[in-house]
N, C-alpha and C positions, 0 to 999 in steps of 0.2 A: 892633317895626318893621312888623311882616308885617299886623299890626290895623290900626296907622295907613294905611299903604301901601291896604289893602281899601276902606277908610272914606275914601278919598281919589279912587280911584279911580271908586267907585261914588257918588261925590256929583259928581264930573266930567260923569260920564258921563249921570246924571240920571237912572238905575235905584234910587237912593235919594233921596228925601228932602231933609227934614231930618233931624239924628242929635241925638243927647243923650247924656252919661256923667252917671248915676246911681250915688251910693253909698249903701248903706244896713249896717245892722248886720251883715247875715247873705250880705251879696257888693257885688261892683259888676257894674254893667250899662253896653253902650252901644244904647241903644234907637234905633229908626229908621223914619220913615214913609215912604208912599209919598209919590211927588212929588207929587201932587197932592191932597195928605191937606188937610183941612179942618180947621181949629182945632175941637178936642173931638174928633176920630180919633184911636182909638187907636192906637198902633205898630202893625206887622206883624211886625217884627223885632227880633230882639235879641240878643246875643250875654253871658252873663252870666258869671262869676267867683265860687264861693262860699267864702266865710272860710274855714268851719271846715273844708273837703274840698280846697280847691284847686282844684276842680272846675273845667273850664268848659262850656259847653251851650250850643247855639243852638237859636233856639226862631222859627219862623216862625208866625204866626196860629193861635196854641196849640199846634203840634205841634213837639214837639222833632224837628230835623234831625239834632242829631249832640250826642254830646259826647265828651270826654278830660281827658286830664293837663295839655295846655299849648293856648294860644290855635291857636299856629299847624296843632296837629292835627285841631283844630275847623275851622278856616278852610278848609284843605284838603281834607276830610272833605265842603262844603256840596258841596250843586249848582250847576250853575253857567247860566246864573247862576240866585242867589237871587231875583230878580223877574221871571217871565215875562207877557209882557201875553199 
């Protein structure tokens, strides 16, 4: 709830993007541009999920922000906000 509720808020608000949920073998992801990203820009954000660990991690413009055990301690954990102009 606490991811949706973030990813809702900040596509509102137009400090994100577009977003995308990615799954792949080794986690899922929900990746995120800036609002005014160009098709072929890459993300800047992304919040990711790994299988085999449970992990989660957020990762801004390479640099990991945060990570833990459960989404909502990642989420709490970012800056705020995650996009500053």
């Amino acid at each position: 709830m606490l991811l949706e509720s973030e990813i809702d808020q900040n596509l509102r608000a137009r400090t994100w993007g577009r977003a995308e949920f990615v799954s792949e073998d080794h986690g899922d992801y929900i990746v995120v541009w800036e609002p005014d990203a160009a098709d072929g820009d890459p993300p800047v954000f992304s919040i990711a999920r790994f299988k085999r660990t449970g992990t989660y991690a957020a990762v801004k413009s390479a640099c990991v922000l945060a990570t833990a055990p459960t989404v909502e301690d990642v989420i709490r954990a970012l800056p705020t906000p995650v996009f500053q102009r």
